[in-house]
Every structure is written in structure tokens, then in C-alpha cells.
N, C-alpha and C positions, 0 to 999 in steps of 0.2 A: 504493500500500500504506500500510496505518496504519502508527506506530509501533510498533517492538515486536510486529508478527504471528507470530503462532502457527501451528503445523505440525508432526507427526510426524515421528518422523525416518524412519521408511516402513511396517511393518507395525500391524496392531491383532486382537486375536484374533481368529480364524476361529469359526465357528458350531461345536457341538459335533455338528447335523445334517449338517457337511460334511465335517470331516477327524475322525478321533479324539485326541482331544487328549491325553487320556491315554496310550497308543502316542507321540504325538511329544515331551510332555515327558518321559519315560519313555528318551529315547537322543539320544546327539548330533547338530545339526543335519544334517540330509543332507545329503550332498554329489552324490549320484548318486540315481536318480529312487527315489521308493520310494512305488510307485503304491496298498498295500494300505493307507496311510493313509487313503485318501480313504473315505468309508461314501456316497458315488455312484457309480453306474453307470457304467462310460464315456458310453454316448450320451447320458446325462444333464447329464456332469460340467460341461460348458462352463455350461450354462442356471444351474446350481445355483450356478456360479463369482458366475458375473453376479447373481443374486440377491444373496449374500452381500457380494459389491463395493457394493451399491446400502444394503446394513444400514450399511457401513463408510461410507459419502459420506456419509450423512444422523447417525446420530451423531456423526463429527466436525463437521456443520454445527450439528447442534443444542445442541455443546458450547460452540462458537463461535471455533471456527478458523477461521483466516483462508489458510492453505493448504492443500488438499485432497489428500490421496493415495488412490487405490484399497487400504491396508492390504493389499498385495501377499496377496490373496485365493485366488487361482491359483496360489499356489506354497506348498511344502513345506517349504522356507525361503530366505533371500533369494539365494541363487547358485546352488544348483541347475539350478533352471529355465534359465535362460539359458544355463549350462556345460555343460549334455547334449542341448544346439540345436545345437551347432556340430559341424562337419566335423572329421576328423581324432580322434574318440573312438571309442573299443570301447566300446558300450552294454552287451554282451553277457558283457564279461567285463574286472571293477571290479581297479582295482589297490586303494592304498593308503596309505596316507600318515599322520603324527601330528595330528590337531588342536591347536588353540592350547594345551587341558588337557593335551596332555603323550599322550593316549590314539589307538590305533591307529583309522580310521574307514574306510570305504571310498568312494573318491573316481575320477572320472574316468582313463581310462588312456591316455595319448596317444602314437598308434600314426601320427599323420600329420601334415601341415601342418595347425596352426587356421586355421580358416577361418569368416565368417560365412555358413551357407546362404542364410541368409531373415531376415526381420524377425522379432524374436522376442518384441516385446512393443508395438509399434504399434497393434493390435485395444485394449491395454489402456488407453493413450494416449485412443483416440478411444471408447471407451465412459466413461472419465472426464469426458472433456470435455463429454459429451453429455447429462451430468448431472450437474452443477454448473455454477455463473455465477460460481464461487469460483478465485481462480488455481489451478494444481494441478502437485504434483509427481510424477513417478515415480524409482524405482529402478533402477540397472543396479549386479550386482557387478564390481570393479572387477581389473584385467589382475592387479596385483600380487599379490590374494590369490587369485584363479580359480588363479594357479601354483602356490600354498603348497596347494591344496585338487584338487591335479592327479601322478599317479603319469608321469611324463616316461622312457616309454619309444620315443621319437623323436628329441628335440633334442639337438643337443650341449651346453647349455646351461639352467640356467630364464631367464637371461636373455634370450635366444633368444625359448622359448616366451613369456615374459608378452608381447616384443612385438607376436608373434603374437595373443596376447588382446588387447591395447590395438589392434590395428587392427582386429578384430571390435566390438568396442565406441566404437570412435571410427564407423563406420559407424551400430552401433545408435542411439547419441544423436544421430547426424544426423537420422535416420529420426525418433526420437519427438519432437523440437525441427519438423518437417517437418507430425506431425501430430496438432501443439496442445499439446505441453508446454511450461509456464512454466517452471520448472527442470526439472535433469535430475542427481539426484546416482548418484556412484560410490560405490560402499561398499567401503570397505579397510580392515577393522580388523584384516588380519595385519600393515598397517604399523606398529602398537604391538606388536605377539607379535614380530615380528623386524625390532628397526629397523635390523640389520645388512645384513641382503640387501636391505630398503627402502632404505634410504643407497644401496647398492654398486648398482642396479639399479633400485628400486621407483618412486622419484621419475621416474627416465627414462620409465618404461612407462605410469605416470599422466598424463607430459604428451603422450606421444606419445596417447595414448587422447582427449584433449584437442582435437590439431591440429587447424585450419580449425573447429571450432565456433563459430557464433555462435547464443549462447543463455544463461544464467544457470544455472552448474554450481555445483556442490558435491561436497566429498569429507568420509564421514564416519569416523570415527578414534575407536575405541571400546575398551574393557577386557574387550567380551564379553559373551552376554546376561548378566544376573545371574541366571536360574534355574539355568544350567549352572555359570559362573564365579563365582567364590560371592567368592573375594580380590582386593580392588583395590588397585592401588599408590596411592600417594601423589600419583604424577605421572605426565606421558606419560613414554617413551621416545623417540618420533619424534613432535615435533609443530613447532618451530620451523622445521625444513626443507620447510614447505609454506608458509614466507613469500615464495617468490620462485615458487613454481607460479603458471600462470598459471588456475588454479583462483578462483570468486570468492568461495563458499562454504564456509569449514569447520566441521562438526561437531561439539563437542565436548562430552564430558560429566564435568558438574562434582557433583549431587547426590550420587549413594552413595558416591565417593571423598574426597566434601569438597574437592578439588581447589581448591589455590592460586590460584583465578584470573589472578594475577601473570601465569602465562606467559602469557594471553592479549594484554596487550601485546608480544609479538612476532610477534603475526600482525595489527597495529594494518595498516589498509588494506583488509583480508581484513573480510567479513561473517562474525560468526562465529553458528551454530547451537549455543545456546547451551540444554546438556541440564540441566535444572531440576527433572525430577521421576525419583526412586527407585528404578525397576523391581526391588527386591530386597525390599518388603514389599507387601504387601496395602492398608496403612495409607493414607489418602487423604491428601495435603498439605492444609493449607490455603491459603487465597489466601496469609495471610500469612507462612505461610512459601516460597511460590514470590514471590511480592516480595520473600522477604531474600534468595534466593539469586539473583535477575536483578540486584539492587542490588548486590552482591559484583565484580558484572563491570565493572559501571559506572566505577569507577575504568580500567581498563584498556581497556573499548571504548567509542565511543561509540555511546550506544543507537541514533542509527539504522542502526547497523551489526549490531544485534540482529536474529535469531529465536529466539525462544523454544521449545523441544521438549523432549523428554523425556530422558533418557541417549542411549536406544538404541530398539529394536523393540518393542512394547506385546505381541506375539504371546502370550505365554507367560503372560500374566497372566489374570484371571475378566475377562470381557466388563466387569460392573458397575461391576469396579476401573479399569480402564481408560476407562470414558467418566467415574468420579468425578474422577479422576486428571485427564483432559482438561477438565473444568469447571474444575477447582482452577487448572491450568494458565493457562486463558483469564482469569479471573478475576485472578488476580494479576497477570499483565502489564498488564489494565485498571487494576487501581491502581499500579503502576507510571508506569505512561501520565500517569495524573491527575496525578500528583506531581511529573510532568519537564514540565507547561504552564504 
């Protein structure tokens, strides 16, 4: 790998011939399937996925990223999919739960043991692969927040259930690292919404999700998209406590909160994914300012412990803005690059 390679942190917007975009920035992320987004066909829907996955490979390549994601193309948003594949959910009848905004959403109802039935994103894995010669990442959400985004009328515990999730998902990264994933990140961003039950539990259920992997992971740790969450703190809540995970990748985003970098010195050892571009305007960076904010970090990581990516999920933004946005992206990290030879 270059210095300093670039990479999504997973999504990039979907076609507006695929899902309707308007309808999903229009309500909060789903948690439970909500199939009348899609404007295909079922028999159609897989071929049209795949199309759309092939639009997402080649403009990250033509922007000039250096690690490839599928822009989780086939899903509705990044944890659904995965969380209404598993055993032990009522499909048929949604409980309920508060999202990170504070607001009521409907969310899986767990009525039995979780369980992972089947591979639930492997096909996406090996249709990546198959088209790029560029390393490539995929997504799984992660045990801790699948609980927070889960109505728990089975367990005596969330604690209980997230480890239930974390052994579904420690299965599924086995499965995608088996066939052909270069990393393989966990996305938890309710361990910033509640770094109280992420302390008392959260950390446990990420490492157990973890166990027996060998492959090149990452956990990402976010404020929330910006279309939805509009207020960013200042700082994490829960970020120093994934210095001792045996996690190798963390996530973190520094652009729209201006964020301290400072605390990035306590995850010094950890590669950190280091989010550089704005998801809250339309407004395209320019190189030079995604090289003052990669430089910001540089005191506290050294760059070849960098990637460079965005906040968070591109999903939500105009197609246009999002591959400007990834030029700008790749572009600064190259003068970046120049500067540290």
C-alpha cells in the first residue's frame, strides 16, 4: 500500500434509478427492511444491485482511491440488511426503540436466540473482488449497536443479546476475510450515543465479534450521518477505550466537528481512518484544505498509520458531490504524500 491511501468509510450514493432517494433522506435510517424504497422489481432487484455496485467501483477508481468498497449498494442503510438475516427476529411484527436523535424508529424485535443462518454478505465480497485489482473493503454492523437498534423481547439482558450478535458477526467476517476481503470493518457508532453501556458491555461484544480473526479489521466511531444529525460535539465520548481492543483499524472523524486531533495520540499503535472530508455541505474541499486537515493529525499519528476517508457514509449526498469530494480527497493526500518524501 502507498502512503497515506484513501478509502470510504463504506457507503456512496445509490442511483436515483435504484432506491428513491428522496423517500430515504426524507426518515430515519432503517433499521428493519423497508422494501418500497427500492423503484426495482424484485426479480430484477439483485441484476440492478450489481449494476449500480459496478457505477460505485469505477468512480471510486477513477477518483483515485486506493481502497475499494462496493458503497454498500444493496442495502437501505448500513445495519439493516444484515440485522433482519438472522434467526431469532419477528420480521412480521417491528418493535421499537429510540435512535441516536432522541426519536422513536422501528427496529428488529427479538423473540429468540440470535443466531447467524447463512452468509449474509459473501456474494458481495466476491462480486467486488471480481472487479477491481484494487485492495477492497467491506462493511458489517457491529454487535454493540445491532443491540441499541434491536426491541429485546427475549434476553435477560442487552448484554446477553449483543453477545449473541458478536458471534453472528464474528462468523460473518470469517466468511468475507475467506472470500477475498482485504479488511473487514465493524461499524458502531452507538458507541459514541452511549458510551455508558459501551464501557459496561460494548467493548466486550466488539472483541468477542473479533475472536480467532485473522484479517485486517477496523471499527468505525462516528457523530452520525450529518444529513440526519445536524450537532457535533466537540469530542468523542468513547474513543480512548479502543486502545487496548484488539481491533487494528479505527475510524474517526475529524472534519465537520473540527475535532482536537490531540486525542488521536491515545490510540498511537492503532491505524487510525482518519475522516477528512465534511458530509454536512455540498461545498467541495479543496486539495488544500484536505492536506491541512491530514496534517492536523500528523503530530499525533504517524502517517503510515494513516487512511485517509471521509467522516462517515457518502450515501446521502448528490452522486456529483461525492465523487468531487473523492477527487479532492485523493488529491490532497497526494500532496500530502509529496511533502513527507
Amino acid at each position: 500500500m502507498t502512503l497515506l491511501p484513501t478509502s470510504l468509510v463504506g457507503s456512496y450514493p445509490q442511483p436515483d434509478w435504484l432506491i428513491d432517494r428522496k423517500k430515504l433522506a426524507g426518515r430515519f435510517p432503517p433499521r428493519v427492511r423497508v422494501n418500497e424504497l427500492w423503484r426495482v422489481e424484485p426479480e430484477w432487484l439483485e441484476q440492478a444491485q450489481d449494476d449500480a455496485t459496478l457505477i460505485a467501483i469505477r468512480d471510486q477508481e477513477r477518483a483515485g482511491l486506493d481502497i475499494i468498497t462496493d458503497g454498500e449498494m444493496r442495502r437501505e442503510s448500513y445495519s439493516n440488511r444484515f440485522a433482519t438475516a438472522l434467526e431469532g427476529v419477528d420480521l412480521d411484527n417491528h418493535g421499537e426503540a429510540l435512535d441516536r436523535s432522541g426519536h422513536p424508529n422501528p427496529v428488529p424485535r427479538i423473540v429468540g436466540k440470535i443466531r447467524r443462518m447463512r452468509s449474509v454478505q459473501v456474494r458481495d465480497v466476491e462480486f467486488l473482488r471480481a472487479n477491481t485489482d484494487r485492495k477492497i473493503k467491506i462493511t458489517v454492523p457491529g454487535p454493540f449497536t445491532m443491540a441499541q437498534q434491536a426491541q429485546n423481547d427475549f434476553y435477560a439482558s442487552e448484554a446477553e443479546m449483543a453477545l449473541d450478535y458478536a458471534a453472528a458477526v464474528n462468523e460473518e467476517i470469517k466468511d468475507l476475510f475467506a472470500a477475498g476481503a482485504d479488511f473487514v470493518q465493524i461499524d458502531e457508532p452507538y458507541m459514541q450515543a452511549r458510551p455508558e453501556k459501551a464501557r459496561d458491555y460494548g467493548t466486550a461484544a466488539l472483541e468477542a465479534a473479533l475472536e480467532g480473526v485473522a484479517g485486517k479489521t477496523a471499527v468505525h466511531i462516528c457523530f452520525g450521518y450529518a444529513a440526519i444529525i445536524h450537532e457535533r460535539p466537540s469530542g468523542y465520548s468513547y474513543l480512548p477505550e479502543l486502545s487496548g481492543c484488539c481491533v487494528q483499524q479505527v475510524s474517526v472523524e475529524t472534519a465537520q466537528s473540527n475535532l482536537d486531533t490531540g486525542v488521536l495520540a491515545e490510540l498511537r499503535g492503532k491505524t487510525v481512518i482518519l475522516g477528512v472530508i465534511d458530509l454536512s455541505t455540498n461545498e467541495i474541499e479543496t486539495p488544500e484544505t484536505v492536506a491541512a486537515r491530514i496534517e492536523r493529525a500528523l503530530p499525533h499519528v504517524d502517517a503510515d498509520k494513516i487512511v485517509v476517508a471521509p467522516d462517515c457514509g457518502m450515501k446521502y449526498l448528490p452522486r456529483e458531490v461525492a465523487f468531487g469530494k473523492m477527487k479532492a480527497m485523493a488529491a490532497g493526500a497526494a500532496l500530502v504524500r509529496a511533502g513527507l518524501k
